[in-house]
LOMAR-801450 format. One line per 2 residues: number of its first residue (from 1); their letters; for each residue x, y, z of C-alpha. Coordinates in Angstrom, 1 decimal, decimal comma, always signed. Example, Ala and Ser with C-alpha at 12.3 -4.5 7.8 and 13.67 -1.06 7.14 Angstrom:
1) as) +12,3:-4,5:+7,8 ~ +13,7:-1,1:+7,1;
***
This chain:
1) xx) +102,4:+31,6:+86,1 ~ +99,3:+32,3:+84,0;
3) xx) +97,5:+35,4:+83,1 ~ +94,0:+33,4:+82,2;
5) xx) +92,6:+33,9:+85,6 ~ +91,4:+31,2:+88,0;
7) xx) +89,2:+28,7:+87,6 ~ +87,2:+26,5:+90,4;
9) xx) +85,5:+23,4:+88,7 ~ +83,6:+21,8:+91,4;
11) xx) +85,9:+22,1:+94,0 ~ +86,2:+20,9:+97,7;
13) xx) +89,0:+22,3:+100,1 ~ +89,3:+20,8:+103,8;
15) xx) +92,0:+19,8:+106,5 ~ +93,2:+15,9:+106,5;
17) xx) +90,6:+14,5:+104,6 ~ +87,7:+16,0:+106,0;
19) xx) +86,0:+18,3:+103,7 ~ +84,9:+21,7:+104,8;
21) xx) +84,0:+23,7:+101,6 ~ +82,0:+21,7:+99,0;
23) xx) +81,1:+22,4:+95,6 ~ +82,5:+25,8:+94,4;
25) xx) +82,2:+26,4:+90,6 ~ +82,8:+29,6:+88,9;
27) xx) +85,5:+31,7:+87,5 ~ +87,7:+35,1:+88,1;
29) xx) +89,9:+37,0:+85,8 ~ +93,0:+38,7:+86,3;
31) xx) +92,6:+42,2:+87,6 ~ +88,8:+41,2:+89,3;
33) xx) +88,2:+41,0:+93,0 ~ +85,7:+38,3:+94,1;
35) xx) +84,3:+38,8:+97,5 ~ +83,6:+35,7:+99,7;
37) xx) +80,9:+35,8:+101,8 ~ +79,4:+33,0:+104,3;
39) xx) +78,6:+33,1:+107,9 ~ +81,4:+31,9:+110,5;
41) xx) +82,4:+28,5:+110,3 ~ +81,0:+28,5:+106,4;
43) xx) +84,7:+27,6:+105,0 ~ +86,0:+31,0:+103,8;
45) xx) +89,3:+31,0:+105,3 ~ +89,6:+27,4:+104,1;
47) xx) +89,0:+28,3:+100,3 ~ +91,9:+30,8:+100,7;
49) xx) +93,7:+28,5:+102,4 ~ +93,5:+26,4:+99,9;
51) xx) +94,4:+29,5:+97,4 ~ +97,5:+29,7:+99,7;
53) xx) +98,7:+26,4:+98,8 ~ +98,1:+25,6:+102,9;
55) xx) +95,0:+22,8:+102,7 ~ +94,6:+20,6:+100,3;
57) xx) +92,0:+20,2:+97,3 ~ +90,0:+17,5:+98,4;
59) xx) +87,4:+17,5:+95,1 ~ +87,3:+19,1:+92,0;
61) xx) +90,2:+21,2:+90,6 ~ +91,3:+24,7:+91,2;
63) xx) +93,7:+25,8:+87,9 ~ +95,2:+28,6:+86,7;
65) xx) +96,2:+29,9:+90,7 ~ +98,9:+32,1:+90,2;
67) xx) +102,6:+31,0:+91,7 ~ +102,8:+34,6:+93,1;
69) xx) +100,0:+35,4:+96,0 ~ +100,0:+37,7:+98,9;
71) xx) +98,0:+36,7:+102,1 ~ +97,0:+38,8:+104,7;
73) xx) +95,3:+36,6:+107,5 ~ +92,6:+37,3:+109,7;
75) xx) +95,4:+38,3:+112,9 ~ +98,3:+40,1:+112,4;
77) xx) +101,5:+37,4:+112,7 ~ +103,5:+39,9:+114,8;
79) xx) +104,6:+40,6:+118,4 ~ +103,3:+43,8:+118,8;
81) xx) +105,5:+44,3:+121,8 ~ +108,4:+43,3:+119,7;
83) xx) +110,8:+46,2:+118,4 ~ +110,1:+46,0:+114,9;
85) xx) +109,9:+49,1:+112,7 ~ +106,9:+49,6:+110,0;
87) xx) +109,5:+49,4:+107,0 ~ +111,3:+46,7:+108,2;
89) xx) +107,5:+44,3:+108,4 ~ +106,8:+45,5:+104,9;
91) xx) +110,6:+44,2:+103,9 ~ +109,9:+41,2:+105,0;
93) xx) +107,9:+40,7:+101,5 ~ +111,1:+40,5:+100,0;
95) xx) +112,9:+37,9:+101,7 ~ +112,4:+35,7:+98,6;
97) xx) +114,5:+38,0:+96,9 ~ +117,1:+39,2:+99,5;
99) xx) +117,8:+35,9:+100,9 ~ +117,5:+35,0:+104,8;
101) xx) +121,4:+35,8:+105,4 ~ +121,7:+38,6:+103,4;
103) xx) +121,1:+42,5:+104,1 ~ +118,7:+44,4:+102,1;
105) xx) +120,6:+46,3:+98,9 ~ +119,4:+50,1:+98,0;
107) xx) +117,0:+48,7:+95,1 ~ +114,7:+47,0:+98,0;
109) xx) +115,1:+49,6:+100,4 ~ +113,6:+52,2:+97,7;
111) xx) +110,7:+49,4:+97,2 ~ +109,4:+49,5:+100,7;
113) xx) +109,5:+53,2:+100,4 ~ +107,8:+53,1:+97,2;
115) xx) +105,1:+50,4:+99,0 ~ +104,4:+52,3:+101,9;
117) xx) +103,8:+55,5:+100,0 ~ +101,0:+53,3:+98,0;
119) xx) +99,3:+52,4:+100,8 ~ +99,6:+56,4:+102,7;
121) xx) +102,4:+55,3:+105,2 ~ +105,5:+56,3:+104,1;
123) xx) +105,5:+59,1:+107,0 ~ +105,3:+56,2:+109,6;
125) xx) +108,2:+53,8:+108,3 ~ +110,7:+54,5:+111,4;
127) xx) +107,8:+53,9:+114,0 ~ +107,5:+50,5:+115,8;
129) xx) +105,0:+48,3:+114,0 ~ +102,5:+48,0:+117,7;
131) xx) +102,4:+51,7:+118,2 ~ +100,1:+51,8:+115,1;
133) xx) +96,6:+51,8:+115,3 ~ +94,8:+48,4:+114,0;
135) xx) +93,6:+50,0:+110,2 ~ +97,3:+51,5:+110,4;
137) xx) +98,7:+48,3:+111,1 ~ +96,4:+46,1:+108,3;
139) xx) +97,3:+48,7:+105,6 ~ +101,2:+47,8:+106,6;
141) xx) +100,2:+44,3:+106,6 ~ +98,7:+44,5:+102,9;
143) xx) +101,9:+46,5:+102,0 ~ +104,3:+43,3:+102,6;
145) xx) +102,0:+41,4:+100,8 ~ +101,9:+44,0:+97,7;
147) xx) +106,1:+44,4:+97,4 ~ +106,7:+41,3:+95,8;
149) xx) +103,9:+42,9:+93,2 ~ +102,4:+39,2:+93,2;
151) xx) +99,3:+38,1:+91,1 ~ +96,8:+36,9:+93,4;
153) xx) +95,9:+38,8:+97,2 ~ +94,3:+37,0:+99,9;
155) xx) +92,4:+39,0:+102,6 ~ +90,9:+37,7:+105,1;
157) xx) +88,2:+39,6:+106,3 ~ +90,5:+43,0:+106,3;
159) xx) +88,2:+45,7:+107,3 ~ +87,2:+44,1:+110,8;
161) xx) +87,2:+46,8:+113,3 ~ +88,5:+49,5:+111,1;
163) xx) +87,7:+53,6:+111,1 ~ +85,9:+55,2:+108,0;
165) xx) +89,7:+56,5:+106,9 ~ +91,7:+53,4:+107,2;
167) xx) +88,5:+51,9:+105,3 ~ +88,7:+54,0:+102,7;
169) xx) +92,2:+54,1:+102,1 ~ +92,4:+49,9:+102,0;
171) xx) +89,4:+50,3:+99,3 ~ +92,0:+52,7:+97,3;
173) xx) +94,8:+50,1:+97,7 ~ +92,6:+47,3:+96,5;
175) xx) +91,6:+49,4:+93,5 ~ +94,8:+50,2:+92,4;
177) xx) +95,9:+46,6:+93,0 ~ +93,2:+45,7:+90,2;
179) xx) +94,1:+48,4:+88,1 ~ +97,5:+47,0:+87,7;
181) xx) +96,0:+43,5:+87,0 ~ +95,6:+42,0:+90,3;
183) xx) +93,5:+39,2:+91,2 ~ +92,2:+39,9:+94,5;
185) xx) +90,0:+37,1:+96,8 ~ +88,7:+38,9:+100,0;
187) xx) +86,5:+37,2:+102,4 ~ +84,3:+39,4:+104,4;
189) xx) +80,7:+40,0:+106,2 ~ +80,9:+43,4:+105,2;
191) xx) +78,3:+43,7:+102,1 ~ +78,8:+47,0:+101,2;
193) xx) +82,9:+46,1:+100,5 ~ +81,1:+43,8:+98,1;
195) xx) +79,0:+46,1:+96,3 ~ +82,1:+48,8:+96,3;
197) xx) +84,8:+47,2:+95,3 ~ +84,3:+43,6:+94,2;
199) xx) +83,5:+42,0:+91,0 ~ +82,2:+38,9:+91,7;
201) xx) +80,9:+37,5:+94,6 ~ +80,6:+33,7:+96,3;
203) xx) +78,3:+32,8:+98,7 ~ +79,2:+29,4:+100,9;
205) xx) +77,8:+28,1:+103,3 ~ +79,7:+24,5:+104,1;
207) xx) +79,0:+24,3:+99,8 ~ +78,8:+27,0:+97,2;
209) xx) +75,0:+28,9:+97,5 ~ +75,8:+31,1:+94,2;
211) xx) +78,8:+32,2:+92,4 ~ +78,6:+35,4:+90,0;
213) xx) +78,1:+39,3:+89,9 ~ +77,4:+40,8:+93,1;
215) xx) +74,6:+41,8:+92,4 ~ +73,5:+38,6:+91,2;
217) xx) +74,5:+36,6:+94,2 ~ +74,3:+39,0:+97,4;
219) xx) +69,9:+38,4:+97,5 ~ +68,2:+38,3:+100,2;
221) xx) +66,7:+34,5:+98,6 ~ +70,2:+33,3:+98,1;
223) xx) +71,4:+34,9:+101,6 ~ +68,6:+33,3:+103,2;
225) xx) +70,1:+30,0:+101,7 ~ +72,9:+31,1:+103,5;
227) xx) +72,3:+32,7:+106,5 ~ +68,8:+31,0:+107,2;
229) xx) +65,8:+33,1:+107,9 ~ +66,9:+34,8:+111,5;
231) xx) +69,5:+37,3:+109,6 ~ +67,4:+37,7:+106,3;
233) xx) +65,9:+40,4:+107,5 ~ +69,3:+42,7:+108,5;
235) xx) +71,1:+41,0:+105,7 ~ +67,8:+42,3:+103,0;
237) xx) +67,8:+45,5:+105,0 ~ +72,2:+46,2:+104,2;
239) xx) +71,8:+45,1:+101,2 ~ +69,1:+47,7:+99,8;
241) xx) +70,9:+50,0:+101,3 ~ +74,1:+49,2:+99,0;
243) xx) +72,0:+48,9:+96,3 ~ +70,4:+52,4:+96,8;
245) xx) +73,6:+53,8:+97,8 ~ +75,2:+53,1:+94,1;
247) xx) +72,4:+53,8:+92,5 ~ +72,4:+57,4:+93,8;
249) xx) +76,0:+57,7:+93,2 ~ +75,5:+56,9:+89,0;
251) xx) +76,4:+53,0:+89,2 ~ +74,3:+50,8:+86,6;
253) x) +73,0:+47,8:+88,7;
***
């Protein structure tokens, strides 16, 4: 496991041997959160795939990724019509630790409490998983990737479709989540996550556009490179707006 945080060095990720995501260079430390943002089909998922241990690195290297990583994929992995309760999805972080044939001693069961009071849901830990609404259920979700308290979180594109609480209380998780030194990797659309909560930023589009402060890489010239010129002008328009909008609240650009 290392604590020197994670380094791409030209880097291409794919499926079989067909590359998907070319060139990525750059670096993160421990405790940053990089956003990664591309248009659909620009090889996000893949690169935290590839994170994941779950595609190969085709080119390059990726060193220093951490043995312990949470993911929380795009659709939730769950039956929502199966009788599952929220505390019980959130213990299934643990099953490294418990074992799959063994029950779940008093030392777990205190950690799921102690997981879902992080993320605002201890209140809801006897209810069925599907009778939570879709921010309720992705905050769950991130809990059972938290318990294991690993060193690198994968999220992909986590704030799809969610309500201005469940936003905000998913930015709060993520910060904490830094504060305690975790690396977090969160591919999203959304620019003002970016600008909110992220460090760093990496802009793909089938290769690496720009890799580097957020404020350095989320342009309207680099998200031309990356959007092309039909979206520039939306993209330009969100992004002064997040720019503005930290600016007012005291944030140095």
């Amino acid at each position: 496991m290392t604590t020197n945080g994670i380094t791409f060095q030209g880097a291409g990720v794919g499926y079989g041997t067909r590359v998907v995501l070319t060139g990525v260079q750059g670096r993160m430390n421990p405790g940053e959160a990089l956003a990664l943002v591309g248009p659909n089909g620009s090889g996000k998922t893949t690169l935290l795939k590839a994170l994941a241990r779950s595609v190969p690195i085709l080119e390059g290297h990726i060193d220093g990724i951490p043995d312990s990583i949470g993911y929380v994929p795009q659709s939730a992995d769950l039956d929502l019509t199966f009788p599952i309760t929220v505390e019980q999805v959130v213990m299934m972080g643990l099953y490294k630790q418990i074992g799959l044939a063994r029950f779940p001693r008093k030392a777990h069961r205190e950690k799921v409490a102690s997981t879902l009071t992080n993320v605002g849901l201890q209140s809801r830990a006897k209810d069925r998983f599907g009778e939570l609404s879709g921010g309720q259920r992705q905050r769950v979700l991130v809990a059972r990737a938290l318990i294991a308290q690993p060193k690198l979180i994968l999220l992909d594109e986590p704030f799809n479709g969610l309500d201005q609480p469940n936003r905000d209380a998913l930015l709060g998780i993520i910060r904490r989540a830094k504060n305690d030194g975790t690396s977090v990797v969160v591919s999203t659309h959304d620019l003002s996550l970016a600008y909110d909560v992220c460090d760093q930023a990496i802009l793909v589009a089938g290769r690496q556009i720009a890799f580097g402060p957020v404020r350095e890489v989320l342009t309207p010239k680099l998200m031309k490179q990356a959007y092309g010129s039909e979206s520039l002008e939306t993209e330009a328009c969100e992004l002064a707006t997040c720019d503005d909008s930290h600016k007012q609240r005291g944030e140095v650009a």
